[in-house]
C-alpha positions in Angstrom: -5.4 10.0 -26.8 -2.1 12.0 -26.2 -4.3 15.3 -26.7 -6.4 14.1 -23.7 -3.8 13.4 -21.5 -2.0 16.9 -22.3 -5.7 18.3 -21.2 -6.2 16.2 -18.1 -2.6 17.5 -17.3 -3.3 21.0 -17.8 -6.4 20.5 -16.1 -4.4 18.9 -12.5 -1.4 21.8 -13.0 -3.9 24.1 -12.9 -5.8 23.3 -9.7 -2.5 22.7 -7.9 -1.4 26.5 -8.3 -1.8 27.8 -4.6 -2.7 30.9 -6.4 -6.0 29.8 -7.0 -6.6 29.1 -3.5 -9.4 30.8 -1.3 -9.6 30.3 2.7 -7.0 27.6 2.7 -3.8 28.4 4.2 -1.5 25.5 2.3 -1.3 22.2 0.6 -1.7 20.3 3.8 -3.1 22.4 6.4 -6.0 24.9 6.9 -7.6 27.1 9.2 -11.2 27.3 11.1 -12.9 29.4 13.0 -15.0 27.8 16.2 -18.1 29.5 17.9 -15.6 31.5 20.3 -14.2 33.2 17.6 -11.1 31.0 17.9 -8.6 30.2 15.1 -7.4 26.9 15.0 -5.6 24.6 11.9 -6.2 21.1 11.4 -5.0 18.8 9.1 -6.2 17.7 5.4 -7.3 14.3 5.0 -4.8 12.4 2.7 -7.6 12.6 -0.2 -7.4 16.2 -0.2 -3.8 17.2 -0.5 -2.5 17.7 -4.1 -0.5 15.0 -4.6 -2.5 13.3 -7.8 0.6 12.8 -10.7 -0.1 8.9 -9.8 -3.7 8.8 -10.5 -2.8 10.6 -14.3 -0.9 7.1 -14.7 -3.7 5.0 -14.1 -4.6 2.9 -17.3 -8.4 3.5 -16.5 -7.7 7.5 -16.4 -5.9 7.2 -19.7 -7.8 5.0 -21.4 -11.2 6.1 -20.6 -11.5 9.5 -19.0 -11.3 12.6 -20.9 -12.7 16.2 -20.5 -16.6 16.6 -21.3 -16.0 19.7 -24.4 -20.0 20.3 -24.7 -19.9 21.5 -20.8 -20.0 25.4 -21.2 -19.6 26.4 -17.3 -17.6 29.5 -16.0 -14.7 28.1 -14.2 -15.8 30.3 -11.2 -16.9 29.2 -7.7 -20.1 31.1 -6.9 -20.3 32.6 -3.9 -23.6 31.7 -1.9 -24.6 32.6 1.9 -24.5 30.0 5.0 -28.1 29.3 4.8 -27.8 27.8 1.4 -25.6 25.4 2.5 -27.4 24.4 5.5 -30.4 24.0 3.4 -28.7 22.2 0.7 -26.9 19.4 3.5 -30.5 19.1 5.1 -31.7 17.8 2.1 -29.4 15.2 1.3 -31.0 11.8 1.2 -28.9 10.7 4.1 -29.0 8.6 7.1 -25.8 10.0 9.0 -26.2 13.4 9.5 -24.6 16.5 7.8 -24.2 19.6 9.7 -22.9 22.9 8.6 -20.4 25.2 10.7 -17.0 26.1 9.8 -14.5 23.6 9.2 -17.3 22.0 7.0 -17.8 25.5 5.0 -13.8 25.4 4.7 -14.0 21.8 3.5 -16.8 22.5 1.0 -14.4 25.6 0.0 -11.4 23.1 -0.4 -13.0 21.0 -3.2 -15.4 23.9 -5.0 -12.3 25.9 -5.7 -8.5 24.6 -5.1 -9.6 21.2 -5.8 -12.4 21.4 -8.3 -10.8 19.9 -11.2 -10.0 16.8 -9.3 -13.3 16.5 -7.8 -14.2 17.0 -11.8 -12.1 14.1 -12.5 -13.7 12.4 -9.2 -16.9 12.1 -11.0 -16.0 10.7 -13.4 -13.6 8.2 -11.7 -16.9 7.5 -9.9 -18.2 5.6 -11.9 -15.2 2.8 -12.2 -16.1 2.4 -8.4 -19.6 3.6 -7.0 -21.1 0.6 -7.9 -18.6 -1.7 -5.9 -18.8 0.4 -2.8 -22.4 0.5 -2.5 -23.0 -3.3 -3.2 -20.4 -3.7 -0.1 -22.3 -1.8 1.9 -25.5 -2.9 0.7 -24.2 -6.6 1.6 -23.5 -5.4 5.3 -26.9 -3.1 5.6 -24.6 0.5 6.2 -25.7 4.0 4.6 -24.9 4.2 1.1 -23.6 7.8 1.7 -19.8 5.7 3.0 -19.3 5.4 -0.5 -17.9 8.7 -0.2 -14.9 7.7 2.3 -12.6 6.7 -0.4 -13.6 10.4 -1.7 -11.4 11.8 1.2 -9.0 8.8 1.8 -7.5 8.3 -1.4 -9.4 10.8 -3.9 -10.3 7.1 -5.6 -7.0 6.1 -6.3 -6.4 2.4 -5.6 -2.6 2.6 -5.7 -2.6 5.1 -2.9 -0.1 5.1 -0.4 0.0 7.5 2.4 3.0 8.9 4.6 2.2 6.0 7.1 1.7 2.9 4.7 -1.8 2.9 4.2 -2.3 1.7 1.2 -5.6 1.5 -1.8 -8.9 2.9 -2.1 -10.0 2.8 1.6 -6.4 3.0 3.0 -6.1 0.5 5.1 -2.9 -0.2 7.5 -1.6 -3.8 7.2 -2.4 -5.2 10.5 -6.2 -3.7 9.9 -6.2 -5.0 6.5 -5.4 -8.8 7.6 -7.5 -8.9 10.8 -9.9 -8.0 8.2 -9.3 -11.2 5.6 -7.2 -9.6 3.0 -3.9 -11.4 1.8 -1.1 -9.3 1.9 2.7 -10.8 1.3 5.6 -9.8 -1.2 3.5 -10.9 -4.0 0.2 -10.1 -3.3 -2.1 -6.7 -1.6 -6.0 -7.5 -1.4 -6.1 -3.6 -0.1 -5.6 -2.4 -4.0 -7.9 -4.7 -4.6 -11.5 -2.8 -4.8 -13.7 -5.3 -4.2 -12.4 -7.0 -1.2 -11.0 -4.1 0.4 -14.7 -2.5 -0.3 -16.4 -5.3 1.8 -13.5 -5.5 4.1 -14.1 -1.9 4.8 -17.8 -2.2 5.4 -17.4 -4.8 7.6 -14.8 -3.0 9.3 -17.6 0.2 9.5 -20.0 -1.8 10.7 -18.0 -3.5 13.7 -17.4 0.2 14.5 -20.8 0.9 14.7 -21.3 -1.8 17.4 -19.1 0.0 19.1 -20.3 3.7 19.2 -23.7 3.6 18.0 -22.7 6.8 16.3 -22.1 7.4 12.4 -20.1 10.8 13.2 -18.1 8.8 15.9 -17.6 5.5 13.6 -15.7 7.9 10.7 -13.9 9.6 13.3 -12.6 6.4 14.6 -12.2 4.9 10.7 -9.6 7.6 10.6 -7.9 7.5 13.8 -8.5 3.9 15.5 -11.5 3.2 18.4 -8.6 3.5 21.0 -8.3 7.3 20.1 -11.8 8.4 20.0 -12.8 6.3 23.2 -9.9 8.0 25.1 -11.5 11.6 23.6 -15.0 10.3 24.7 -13.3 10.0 28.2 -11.7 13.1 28.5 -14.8 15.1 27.2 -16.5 13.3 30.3 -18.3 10.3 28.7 -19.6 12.8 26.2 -20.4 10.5 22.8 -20.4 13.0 20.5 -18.3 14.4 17.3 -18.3 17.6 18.1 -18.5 17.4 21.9 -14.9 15.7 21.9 -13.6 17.8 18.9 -11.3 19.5 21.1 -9.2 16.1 22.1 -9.2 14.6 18.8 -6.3 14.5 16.6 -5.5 17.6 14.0 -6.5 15.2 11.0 -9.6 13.4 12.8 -11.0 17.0 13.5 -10.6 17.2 9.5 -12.3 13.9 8.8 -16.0 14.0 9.2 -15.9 17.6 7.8 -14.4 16.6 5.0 -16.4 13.9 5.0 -19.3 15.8 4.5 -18.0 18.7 2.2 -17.4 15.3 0.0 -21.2 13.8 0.0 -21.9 17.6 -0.1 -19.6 18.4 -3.8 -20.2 15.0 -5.2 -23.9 16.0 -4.7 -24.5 19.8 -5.4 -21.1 20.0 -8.0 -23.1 21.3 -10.8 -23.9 24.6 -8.5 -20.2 25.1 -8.1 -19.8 25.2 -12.2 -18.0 21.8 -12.0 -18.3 19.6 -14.8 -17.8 15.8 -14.5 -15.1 14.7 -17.0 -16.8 12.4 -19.7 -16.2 8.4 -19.0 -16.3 5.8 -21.8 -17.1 2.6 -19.3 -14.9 -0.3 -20.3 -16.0 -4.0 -21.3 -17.3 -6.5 -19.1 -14.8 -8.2 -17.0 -15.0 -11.7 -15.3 -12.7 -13.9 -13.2 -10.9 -17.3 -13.9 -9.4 -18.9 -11.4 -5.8 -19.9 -11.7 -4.2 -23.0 -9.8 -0.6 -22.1 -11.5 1.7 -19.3 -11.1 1.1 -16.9 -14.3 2.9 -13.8 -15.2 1.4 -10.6 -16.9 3.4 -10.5 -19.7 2.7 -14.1 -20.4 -0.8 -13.6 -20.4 -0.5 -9.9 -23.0 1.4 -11.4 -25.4 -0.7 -14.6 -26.1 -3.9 -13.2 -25.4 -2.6 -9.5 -27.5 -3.2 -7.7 -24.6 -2.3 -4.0 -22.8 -0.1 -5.6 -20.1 -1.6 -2.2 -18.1 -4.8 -3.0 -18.6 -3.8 -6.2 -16.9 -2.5 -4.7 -14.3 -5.4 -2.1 -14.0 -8.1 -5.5 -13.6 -5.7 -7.1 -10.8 -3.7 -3.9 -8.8 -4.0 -6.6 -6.0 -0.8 -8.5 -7.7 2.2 -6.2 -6.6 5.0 -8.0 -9.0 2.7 -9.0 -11.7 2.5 -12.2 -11.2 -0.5 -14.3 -10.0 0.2 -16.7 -7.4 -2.1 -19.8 -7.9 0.7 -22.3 -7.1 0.4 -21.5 -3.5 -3.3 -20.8 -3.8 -6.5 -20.6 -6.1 -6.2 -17.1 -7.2 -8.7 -14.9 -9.4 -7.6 -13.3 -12.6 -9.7 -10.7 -13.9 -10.1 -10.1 -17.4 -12.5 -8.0 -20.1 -15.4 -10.9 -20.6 -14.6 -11.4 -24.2 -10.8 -12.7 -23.2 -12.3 -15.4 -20.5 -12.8 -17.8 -23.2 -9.4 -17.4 -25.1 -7.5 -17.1 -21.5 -9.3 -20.8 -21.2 -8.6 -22.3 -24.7 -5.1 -20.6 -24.7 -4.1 -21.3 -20.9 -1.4 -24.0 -22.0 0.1 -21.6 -24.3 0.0 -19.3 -21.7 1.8 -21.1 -19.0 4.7 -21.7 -21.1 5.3 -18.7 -22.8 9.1 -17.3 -21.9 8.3 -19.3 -18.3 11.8 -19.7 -17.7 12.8 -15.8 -17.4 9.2 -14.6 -16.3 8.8 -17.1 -13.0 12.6 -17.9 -12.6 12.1 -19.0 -9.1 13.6 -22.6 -9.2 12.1 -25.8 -7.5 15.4 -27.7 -6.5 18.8 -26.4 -6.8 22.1 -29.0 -7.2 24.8 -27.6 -4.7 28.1 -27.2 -6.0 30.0 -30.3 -4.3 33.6 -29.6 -6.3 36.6 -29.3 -4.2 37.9 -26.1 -4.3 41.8 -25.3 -5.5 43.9 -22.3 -4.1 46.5 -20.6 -6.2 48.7 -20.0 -2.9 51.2 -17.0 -3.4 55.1 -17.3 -3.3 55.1 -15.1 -0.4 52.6 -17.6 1.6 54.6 -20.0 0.8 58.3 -19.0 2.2 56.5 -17.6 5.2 55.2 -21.2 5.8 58.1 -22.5 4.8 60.1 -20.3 7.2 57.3 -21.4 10.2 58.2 -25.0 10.0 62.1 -25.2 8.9 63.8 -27.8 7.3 64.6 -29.7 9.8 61.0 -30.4 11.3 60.5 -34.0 12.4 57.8 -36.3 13.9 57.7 -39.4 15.6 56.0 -42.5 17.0 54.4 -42.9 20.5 55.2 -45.9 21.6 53.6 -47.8 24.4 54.2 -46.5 28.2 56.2 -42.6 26.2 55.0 -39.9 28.4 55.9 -36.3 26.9 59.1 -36.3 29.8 60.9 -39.2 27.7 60.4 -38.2 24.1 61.1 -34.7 25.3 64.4 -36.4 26.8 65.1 -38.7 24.0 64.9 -35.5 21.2 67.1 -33.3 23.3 63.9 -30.8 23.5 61.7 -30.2 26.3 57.6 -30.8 27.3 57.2 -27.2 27.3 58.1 -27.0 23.6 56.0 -30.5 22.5 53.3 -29.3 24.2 53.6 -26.2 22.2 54.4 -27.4 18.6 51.5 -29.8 19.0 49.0 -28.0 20.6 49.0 -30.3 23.9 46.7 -28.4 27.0 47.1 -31.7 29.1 49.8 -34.7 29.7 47.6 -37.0 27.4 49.2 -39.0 24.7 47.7 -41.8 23.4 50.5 -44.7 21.2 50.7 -44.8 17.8 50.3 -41.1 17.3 52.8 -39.3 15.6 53.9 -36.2 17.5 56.3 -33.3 16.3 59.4 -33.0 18.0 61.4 -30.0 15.9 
């Protein structure tokens, strides 16, 4: 296992050197060429920068990934004309439609050589998640060719997090995410979570497509909001198309359905660009149990003899590692053969090392001792000092007013109102006041 990793290492080093590189201009940025003969750089989708030392950390990567030794292919990009590419996007079993021009040649360019390891990794990534996606948007009737989005929003990493907090597979912002059903709090973030943010997503898509009608449109706006592209649609006078509006879109939005495309294009035609897909060893069956207590990870690993990781791995939607059924029914995923001992062991499992794992107390008792002061010497002759030895209090008596005991003490009203905090002529009998 520790030889693989070194190899899927080597393999990520290697396509990050910008020496490699061919018609992109840096890690984030590249440039295009319009009909006019105009230069122009837009922005890389967040997919396709080279940022992917997280995804080498994922348990599934680690575990059950490695690099396919019987494929024999030149790690060279052939070189093939325009129309090849135009033929090869026409034929693509697709309902949205795939042009060619060049920010999508520069795109395709992007993943066949700079990125061509990680779309080799892609593939076989692909097959953790394909099958979620398109039963997601199977349920909501979209084109199974959206599968790709992920492809170019998080290069199929579910613990993505971009420069602006979007966050899993689909990257979705947190005020999208909830308006769309998932739970996100200090505990919890359905976006990591790759089912529900999958149909969250497609229903998301699909509310889009009320809106524009258009599939071009509805990615464009997936990227950048409906506010955006509707205020492009305006300025391009009322003109509803992609490419018609392509001048008053955001840098990254004119990115996004081109590398949108280049991606259904590589995932589909990879084998022309001498790409292999790394080998995948599919893991066991999982299934869910729901939980109506709060459980922590390591509680579960140690009396089921479980990879905490792969714990983790099943459930990324748990940010601390701890499912919170006490507040709610929550689903635990597991591998299928541990449902049954999860159920016959649950006890065990709630009360294993409880008290440090979930230390988050019921009821506390307040501290209701009174406090004692070790009061410094120097305090003390100061106070000391303040009042003198010779202070003295005495009695109201009925019908005083502050003039008479101020007469009979030899002091004055000025000075009893001051050494007893008196705003007003107020006294009430039977008080004592200070005289000296």
């Amino acid at each position: 296992m520790k030889r693989i990793n070194l190899l899927i290492a080597a393999i990520v080093i290697g396509y990050c050197n910008p020496a490699n590189a061919q018609s992109v201009n840096d890690d984030t940025e590249i440039t295009v060429t319009n009909e006019k003969g105009e230069k122009e750089t837009i922005e890389l989708p967040g997919g396709m920068t080279c940022e992917f030392d997280s995804l080498l950390s994922e348990y599934h990567i680690k575990t059950y990934l490695k690099p396919d030794t019987t494929c024999n292919m030149p790690d060279i990009n052939p070189v093939y004309d325009k129309e090849v590419y135009k033929e090869r996007l026409s034929k693509m079993p697709t309902i949205i439609e795939m042009p060619y021009n060049d920010a999508v040649q520069q795109m395709i360019d992007r993943y066949s050589i700079k990125l061509r390891h990680s779309v080799s990794m892609m593939l076989g990534i692909q097959n953790f998640y394909m099958p979620i996606f398109e039963e997601a948007l199977e349920a909501y009737g979209l084109p199974l060719e959206l599968k790709y989005l992920p492809v170019v929003e998080s290069a199929l990493n579910p613990n993505a997090v971009s420069r602006v907090g979007a966050t899993g597979l689909w990257q979705f912002m947190i005020t999208t995410g909830k308006r769309y059903g998932l739970q996100i709090n200090s505990l919890v973030d359905e976006r990591r979570d790759p089912i529900k943010s999958s149909y969250a997503a497609a229903h998301y898509l699909k509310d889009l497509y009320k809106i524009f009608g258009n599939w071009n449109l509805v990615i464009a706006a997936y990227n950048a909001g409906p506010e955006k592209i509707n205020k492009a649609i305006h300025r391009a006078n009322g003109k509803a198309d992609y490419w018609e509006i392509y001048p008053y879109l955001p840098q990254e939005t004119r990115g996004y359905v081109p590398a949108f495309i280049a991606a259904n294009y590589i995932m589909t035609y990879y084998c022309d660009h001498n790409i292999c897909p790394m080998e995948t060893d599919l893991p066991a069956k999982t299934d869910t149990v729901m939980i109506d207590r709060d459980v922590h990870f390591e509680q579960i690993a140690h009396v089921l003899n479980m990879d905490v990781r792969q714990i983790e791995e099943l459930n990324p939607q748990y940010r601390r590692d701890i499912v919170n059924g006490t507040s709610k029914l929550s689903a635990l995923r597991l591998p299928s053969t541990q449902i049954t001992q999860f159920i016959d062991n649950q006890d065990s499992i709630f009360a294993y090392n409880a008290q440090d794992l979930l230390s988050k107390r019921e009821e506390v008792k307040v501290n209701d001792d009174v406090p004692t002061y070790t009061k410094s010497s120097k305090s003390k002759s100061r106070r000391k000092g303040r009042r003198g030895r010779g202070s003295r209090r005495v009695t109201i008596k009925n019908g005083d007013t502050l003039s008479e005991i101020a007469h009979r003490n030899h002091t004055t009203v000025a000075k009893l109102k001051r050494l007893n905090k008196i705003s007003g002529t107020n006294i009430r009998a039977g008080k004592k006041i200070r005289v000296k």
